[in-house]
N, C-alpha and C positions, 0 to 999 in steps of 0.2 A: 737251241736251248734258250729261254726266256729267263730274264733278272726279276728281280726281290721288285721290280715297278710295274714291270707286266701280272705279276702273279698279282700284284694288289689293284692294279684296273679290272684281272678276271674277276677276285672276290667280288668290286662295285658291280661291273659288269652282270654278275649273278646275282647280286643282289635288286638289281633293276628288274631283272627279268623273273626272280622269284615274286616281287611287291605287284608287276603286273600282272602275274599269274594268278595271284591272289586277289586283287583288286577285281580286274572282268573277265579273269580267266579265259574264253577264248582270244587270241589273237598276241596274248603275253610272251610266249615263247618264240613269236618271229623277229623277237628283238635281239635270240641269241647268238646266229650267224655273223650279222652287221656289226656287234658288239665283238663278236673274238675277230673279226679280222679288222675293221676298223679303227677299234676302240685298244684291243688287246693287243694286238700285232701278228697274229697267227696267218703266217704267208699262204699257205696251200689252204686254197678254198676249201677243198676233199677233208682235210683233218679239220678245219674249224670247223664242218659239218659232223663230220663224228665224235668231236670232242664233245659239242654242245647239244647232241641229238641225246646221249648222256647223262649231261647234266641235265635240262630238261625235262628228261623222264625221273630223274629221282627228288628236282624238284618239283615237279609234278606230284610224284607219292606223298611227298610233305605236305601240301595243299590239300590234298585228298583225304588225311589224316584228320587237315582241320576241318574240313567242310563236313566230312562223316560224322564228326563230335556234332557237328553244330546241326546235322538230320538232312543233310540237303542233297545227301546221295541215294540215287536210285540202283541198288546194287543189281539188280535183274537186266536192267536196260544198257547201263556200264558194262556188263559182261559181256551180255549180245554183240556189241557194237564194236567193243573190243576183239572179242574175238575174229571174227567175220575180217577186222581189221588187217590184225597179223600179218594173214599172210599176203597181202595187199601191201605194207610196208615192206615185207622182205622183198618181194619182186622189184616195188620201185625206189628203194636203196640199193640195189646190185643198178641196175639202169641208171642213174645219179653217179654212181661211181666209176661209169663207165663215160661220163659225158665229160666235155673241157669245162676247168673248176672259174675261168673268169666268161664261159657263158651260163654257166650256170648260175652264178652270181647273177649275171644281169636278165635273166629269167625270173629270178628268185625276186628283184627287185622289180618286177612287174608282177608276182604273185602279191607283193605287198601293198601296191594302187588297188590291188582286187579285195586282199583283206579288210582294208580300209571301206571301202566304199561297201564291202556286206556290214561291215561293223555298224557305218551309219543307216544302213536301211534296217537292222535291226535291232537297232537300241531301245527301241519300243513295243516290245512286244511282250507280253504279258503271261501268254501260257494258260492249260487248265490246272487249276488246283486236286492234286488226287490222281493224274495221270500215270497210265502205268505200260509197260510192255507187254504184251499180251499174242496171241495166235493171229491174230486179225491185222498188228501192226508189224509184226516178226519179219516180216519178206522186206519192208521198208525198211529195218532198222537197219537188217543184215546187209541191205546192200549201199545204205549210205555206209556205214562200216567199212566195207570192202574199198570204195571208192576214195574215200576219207585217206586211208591207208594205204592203197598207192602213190596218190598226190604227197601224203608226208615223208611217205618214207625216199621217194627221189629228191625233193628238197630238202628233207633231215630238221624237220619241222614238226614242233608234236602236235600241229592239225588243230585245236582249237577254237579256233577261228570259224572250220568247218563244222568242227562235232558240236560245238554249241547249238548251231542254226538248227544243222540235221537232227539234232534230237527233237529239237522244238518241232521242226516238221514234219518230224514221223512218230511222235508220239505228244506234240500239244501240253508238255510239261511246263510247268512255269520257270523261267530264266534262271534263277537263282539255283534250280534244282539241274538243270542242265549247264550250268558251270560245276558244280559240283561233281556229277557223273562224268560230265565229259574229262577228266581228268583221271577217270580209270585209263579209257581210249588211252588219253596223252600218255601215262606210264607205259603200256603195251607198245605203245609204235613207237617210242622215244628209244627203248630197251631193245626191241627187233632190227632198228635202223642201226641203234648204235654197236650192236654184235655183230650184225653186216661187216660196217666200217674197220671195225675189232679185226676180224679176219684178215683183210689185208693189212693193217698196222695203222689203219687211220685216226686214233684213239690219241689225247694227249693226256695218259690217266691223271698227271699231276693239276694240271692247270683244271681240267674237268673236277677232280675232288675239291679244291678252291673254289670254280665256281659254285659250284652246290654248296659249299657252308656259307654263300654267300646269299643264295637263293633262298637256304632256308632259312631265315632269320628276313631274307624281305617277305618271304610268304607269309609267316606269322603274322606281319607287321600288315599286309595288303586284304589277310583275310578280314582283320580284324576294322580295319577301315571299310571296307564291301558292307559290312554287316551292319554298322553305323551311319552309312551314305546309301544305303539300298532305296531311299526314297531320292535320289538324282544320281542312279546309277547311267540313267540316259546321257546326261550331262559329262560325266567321267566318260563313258564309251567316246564321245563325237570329242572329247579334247584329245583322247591316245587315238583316236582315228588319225586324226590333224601332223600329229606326233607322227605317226606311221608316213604319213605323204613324206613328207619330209625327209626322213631315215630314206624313205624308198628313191629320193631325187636324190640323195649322195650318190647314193649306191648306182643310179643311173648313170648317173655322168662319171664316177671313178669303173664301173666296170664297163662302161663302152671304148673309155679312154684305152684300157688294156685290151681291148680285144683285137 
């Protein structure tokens, strides 16, 4: 059971992870594993993954909310991707929950050197204006989907990182609109992974509802900034790159140390 100082590092905790979600949307939510067990104190790797896989997705829906207001959701391409997803999260959430929780950790913190390093090679990229999902790109979208969706659902990650790029690259949308969408995705796999985790009792509902009131009020806060800075969104991507190396070398050397 966690004290009245843990429960107030989760609120910050999610609230870091809702302002990045909002800010560049993919890659925001791989801050909230390293956060509940580092930051927060949650011992078992396995429940800070289903706690936070959770939170996540329903900070995710909040971001989603805003970005829909503001037009930047492609609800057709969101759907596809999502769905296809699914069940590609459930498969590799059962697989994840089956693996040792401090190698998983330090897999998870070389997924994060990889997160980083697509972040920087696509901070630049611009997109078609007017792109859309269509019969012709349906096969690509469905199986970055699928794909996207096993890789998050084993590390308990809502994928963003991925589905930003993959959208761009299977349907040539412009960035802004593929953070946007891609946050349908992140609701679905965060929701799928974390009902996974549910099932066997890996769920910390208290601390999770904390993080999320904490998320939602950074998203707000991160959307609203993205939409003000959107002309040096490159410049914000390559500094939470930076951020992410970093988080990812704790996590190297404290999860080697236990293994």
């Amino acid at each position: 059971m966690l004290d009245p100082l843990h429960y107030a590092l989760g609120a910050f905790s999610g609230g870091l992870v809702g302002f990045t979600l909002g800010l560049v949307g993919g890659g925001g939510s791989i801050l909230a594993v390293p956060l509940m067990v580092y930051l927060v104190g949650v011992k078992n790797p396995h429940l800070a993954i289903g706690t936070s896989a959770f939170a996540v997705a329903v900070n995710a829906a909040s971001g989603l909310v805003n970005h829909a207001r503001a037009g930047n959701v492609k609800w057709r391409c969101g759907g596809m991707y999502a769905a296809s997803g699914v069940l590609g999260a459930f498969v590799g959430s059962s697989l994840g929950k089956a693996f040792d929780g401090q190698k998983l950790l330090f897999l998870f913190a070389l997924v994060m050197v990889v997160v980083g390093v697509l972040m920087l090679r696509g901070r630049k990229n611009t997109g078609v204006e007017g792109a859309q999902c269509n019969r012709e790109n349906a096969p690509k979208v469905l199986s970055f989907g699928l794909g996207t969706g096993l890789f998050s659902g084993f590390f308990g990650i809502g994928g963003g990182f991925l589905i930003v790029p993959g959208l761009v690259a299977s349907t040539e949308m412009p960035m802004l609109n593929a953070v946007g969408t891609s946050l349908v995705a992140v609701t679905a796999f965060g929701l799928t992974t974390a009902f996974n985790y549910a099932l066997s009792g890996l769920v910390d509902w208290t601390l999770a509802f904390i993080f999320i009131l904490g998320g939602i009020a950074g998203s707000v806060v991160g959307t609203r900034v993205a939409k003000r800075l959107s002309g040096t969104t490159g410049q914000l991507t390559t500094i939470f790159a930076v951020m992410i190396f970093f988080v990812a070398a704790y996590m190297l050397w404290k999860s080697y140390a236990a293994l």
